[in-house]
C-alpha positions, 0 to 999 in steps of 0.5 A: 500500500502506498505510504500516503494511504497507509498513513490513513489505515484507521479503525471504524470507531474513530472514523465514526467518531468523525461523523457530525449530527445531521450530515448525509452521509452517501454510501456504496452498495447495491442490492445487498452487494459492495456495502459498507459493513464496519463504519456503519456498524460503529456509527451505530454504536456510536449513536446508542451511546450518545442517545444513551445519554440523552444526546439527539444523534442523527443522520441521512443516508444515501444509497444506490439501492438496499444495502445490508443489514450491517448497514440499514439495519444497523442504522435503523434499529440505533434509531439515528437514520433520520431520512433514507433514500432511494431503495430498501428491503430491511425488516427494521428499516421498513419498521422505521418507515411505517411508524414514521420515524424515518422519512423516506423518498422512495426514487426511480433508481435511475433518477438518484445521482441525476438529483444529487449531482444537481443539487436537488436534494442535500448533497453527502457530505460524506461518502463510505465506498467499499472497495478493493483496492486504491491506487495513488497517481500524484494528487489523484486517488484511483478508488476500484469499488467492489462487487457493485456500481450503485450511486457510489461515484457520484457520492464521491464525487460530491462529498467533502471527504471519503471513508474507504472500506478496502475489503479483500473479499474478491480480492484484487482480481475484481479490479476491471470488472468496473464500468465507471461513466457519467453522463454530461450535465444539460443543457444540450448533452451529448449521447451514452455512446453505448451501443450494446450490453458489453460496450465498455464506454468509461473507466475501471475506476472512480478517479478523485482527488487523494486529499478527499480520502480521509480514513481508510479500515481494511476488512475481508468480509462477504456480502451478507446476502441470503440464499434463493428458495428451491424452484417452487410449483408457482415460480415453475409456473410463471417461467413457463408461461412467460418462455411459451410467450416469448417463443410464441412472439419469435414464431410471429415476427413480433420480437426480434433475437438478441434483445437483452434481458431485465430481470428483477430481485428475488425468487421469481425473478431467479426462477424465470432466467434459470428456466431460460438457462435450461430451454433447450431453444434458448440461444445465448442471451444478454443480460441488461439489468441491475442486479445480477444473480445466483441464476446467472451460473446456470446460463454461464454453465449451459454456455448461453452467456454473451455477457451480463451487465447490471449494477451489482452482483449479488450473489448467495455467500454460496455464490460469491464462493463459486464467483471467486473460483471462477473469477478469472475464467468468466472476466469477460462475462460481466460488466459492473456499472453505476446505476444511472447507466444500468438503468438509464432509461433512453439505453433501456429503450434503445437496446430493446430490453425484456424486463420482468420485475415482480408485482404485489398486486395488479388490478383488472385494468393494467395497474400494478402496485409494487411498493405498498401493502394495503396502500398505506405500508411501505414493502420495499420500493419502487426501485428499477422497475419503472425505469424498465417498464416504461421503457422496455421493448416488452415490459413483463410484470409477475406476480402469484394470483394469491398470497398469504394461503389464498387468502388473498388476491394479487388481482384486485379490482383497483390497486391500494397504491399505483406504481406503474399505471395501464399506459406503462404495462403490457403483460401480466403473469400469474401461475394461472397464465400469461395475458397480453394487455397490448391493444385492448380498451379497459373493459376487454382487458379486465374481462381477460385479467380476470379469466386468465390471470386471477385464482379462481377463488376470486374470479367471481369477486372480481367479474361481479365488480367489473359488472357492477361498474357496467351497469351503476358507473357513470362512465363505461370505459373505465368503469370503477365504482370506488366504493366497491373497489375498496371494499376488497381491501378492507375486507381483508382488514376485517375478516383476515381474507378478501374472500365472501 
């Protein structure tokens, strides 16, 4: 290590200890990958003890997207995260939110840095990077961030001084595997010259002034990501359906081969493109996406890989093992970038992605909920998804058509809380089947909705609902008698079942 850096070898308390009451503090990490895990954990400490003693202790926290537990539940659970932004998936995060001790802006991921950078919202004051290595080029630092791109160049960029997390995990092998580009600031900006999902069009490292690194703590520690959950009957499901689609729309001309791949976190998402991995149709793939998963084995193994591009690899512990034994063999396969880039809009449209993000509940006439349950608590957030959706060359939305033992529906006559609106979606998919929305006015499509994607438990529900606003709405179109359409959610509240 170079004598300049050495010399600011610290301890995760004293660099805490720097951290002032009310800063905004800017974080790496991804989905929970290339997090800090130690200064924030001593923060925390920190802060019970100064509440201890009756001192009013708090901060904001920026990310790039959920981080983990050593982070956001730390924080959260000290009871110093004040204000929080963009994406979260923490029990004691979420808890916070809905009892309304922290205040949280839920964002379009791909909007974050843009508003930082602009100085829309408090810019960090502090930014805590993760990291694999450093190097010193005169009064210039060469940061190379670990297993995810986040937001984390731009908190750097813009904050006062920066805590490294130089975390020896991946090792220095993961140098290169980066991305780094920010677009131009308006007016009259030039394009994103990238062209397809393997374009390299920035730089393996995030380049600042050294004089900004203020305190660095080496660690070797994993992501604390949790495993996926086997492949059930319903995931099963759902990936049938959607691969029977996408063949079915190839034999009619209507989707051209070589169209990159989005997909979503968590199991449903995980199942859909280990299915693809396995289809013995399949041609090789891209992936254009955020969040690169344990999947991504499968289709490396059936050699139907060109190459995954996301903002984060986040991998079981089992996967980041198995990531590591290969690290050098499939260099080639990936690319790591921020996530203005990962989910920029106008490249979304432009490189004709496929993306499929999962659902709490939607509704007969093409809204989908992705972020509250019962429209007023906070799940996790919107996330990527609508930076995808909206922009998608087909936009895909999964969810099961119960929950909670059938007692349930994730098909409800008008959703609790609107995410992505009938102008934005064009496919729902259930473990029922897969309904294809494109073309049809709001009554058709509902009727479709209703027979193709709802449990058959409530498919009576929601067709007397849908028949009802025929014939008492004022209007035919969209015809929604509100009353009725809320009745279906506090009929749960009450009974513990949407269920007559």
């Amino acid at each position: 290590m170079n004598a300049t850096l050495k010399s600011l070898v610290s301890t995760p308390q004293a660099l805490a200890a720097l951290i002032k009451n009310g800063e905004v503090i800017g974080v790496s990490g991804f989905t929970p990958s290339g997090y800090p895990k130690v200064i924030p954990t001593a923060l925390a400490e920190r802060g019970k003890a100064l509440k201890a003693d009756g001192v009013d202790f708090g901060i904001s926290l920026y990310t790039g997207a959920s981080v983990g537990d050593e982070c956001d539940g730390a924080l959260a659970r000290a009871g110093i995260m004040k204000v929080r932004m963009p994406y979260q998936s923490n029990k004691d995060l979420r808890n916070g939110i809905n009892n309304g001790t922290i205040q949280y802006f839920d964002q379009h991921l791909s909007h974050m840095a843009k508003l930082v950078r602009q100085g829309s919202v408090p810019r960090p004051t502090t930014a805590i990077i993760e990291a694999v290595d450093v190097e010193v080029h005169g009064d210039k630092a060469r940061v190379f961030l670990a297993g995810s791109g986040g937001c984390s160049a731009t908190y750097m960029l813009v904050a006062d001084r920066i805590f490294i997390e130089l975390n020896s995990h991946y090792g220095l092998a993961l140098k290169g595997f980066h991305d780094i580009y920010i677009p131009e600031s308006q007016p009259f900006v030039d394009v994103i010259p990238l062209k397809s999902p393997s374009d390299r069009i920035g730089k393996p490292y995030v380049e600042v002034a050294l004089s900004k690194i203020q305190g660095i703590v080496e660690t070797n520690m994993p992501d604390k990501m949790g495993g996926f959950e086997p492949v059930d009957a319903e995931s099963a499901a759902i990936a049938a359906h959607i691969l029977d689609f996408l063949a079915f729309e190839r034999k009619h001309g209507r989707l051209p081969e070589g169209l990159p791949y989005q997909s979503g976190v968590g199991n449903v998402a995980n199942a859909v493109l280990a299915a693809m991995a396995k289809d013995p149709n399949q041609k090789p793939l891209s992936l254009y996406t955020e969040v690169i998963q344990d999947s991504v084995f499968e289709i490396i193994e059936n050699d139907k890989l060109i190459i995954a591009s996301g903002a984060s690899l986040t991998f079981s512990i089992a996967g980041q093992q198995k990531f590591k034994d290969n690290i050098e063999k499939w260099r080639d396969k990936f690319v790591i970038r921020q996530q203005e880039i990962s989910n920029n809009p106008e490249l979304v449209r432009r490189l004709g992605t496929i993306s499929m993000n999962t659902a709490i509940e939607m509704d007969i006439f093409g809204n989908v909920n992705s972020t509250h349950i019962m429209g007023t608590q906070m799940m996790n957030g919107i996330g990527g998804s609508g930076d995808f959706a909206r922009n998608a060359y087909l936009p895909i939305f999964m969810t099961s058509s119960t929950a909670k033992d059938r007692a349930i529906s994730c098909i409800v006559p008008m959703v609790s809380h609107t995410d992505h609106h009938e102008h934005s979606t064009q496919i729902f998919v259930t473990e029922r089947g897969l309904c294809d929305l494109r073309g049809l006015a709001p009554v058709p499509r509902a009727r479709k909705v209703i027979e193709i994607c709802a449990h058959p438990d409530y498919q009576p529900l929601l067709t007397e609902y849908l028949d009802y606003g025929l014939k008492n709405a004022k209007g035919k179109h969209t015809p929604h008698t509100l009353s009725r359409a809320f009745e279906f959610h506090t009929r749960f509240l009450e009974t513990g079942t949407m269920k007559l």
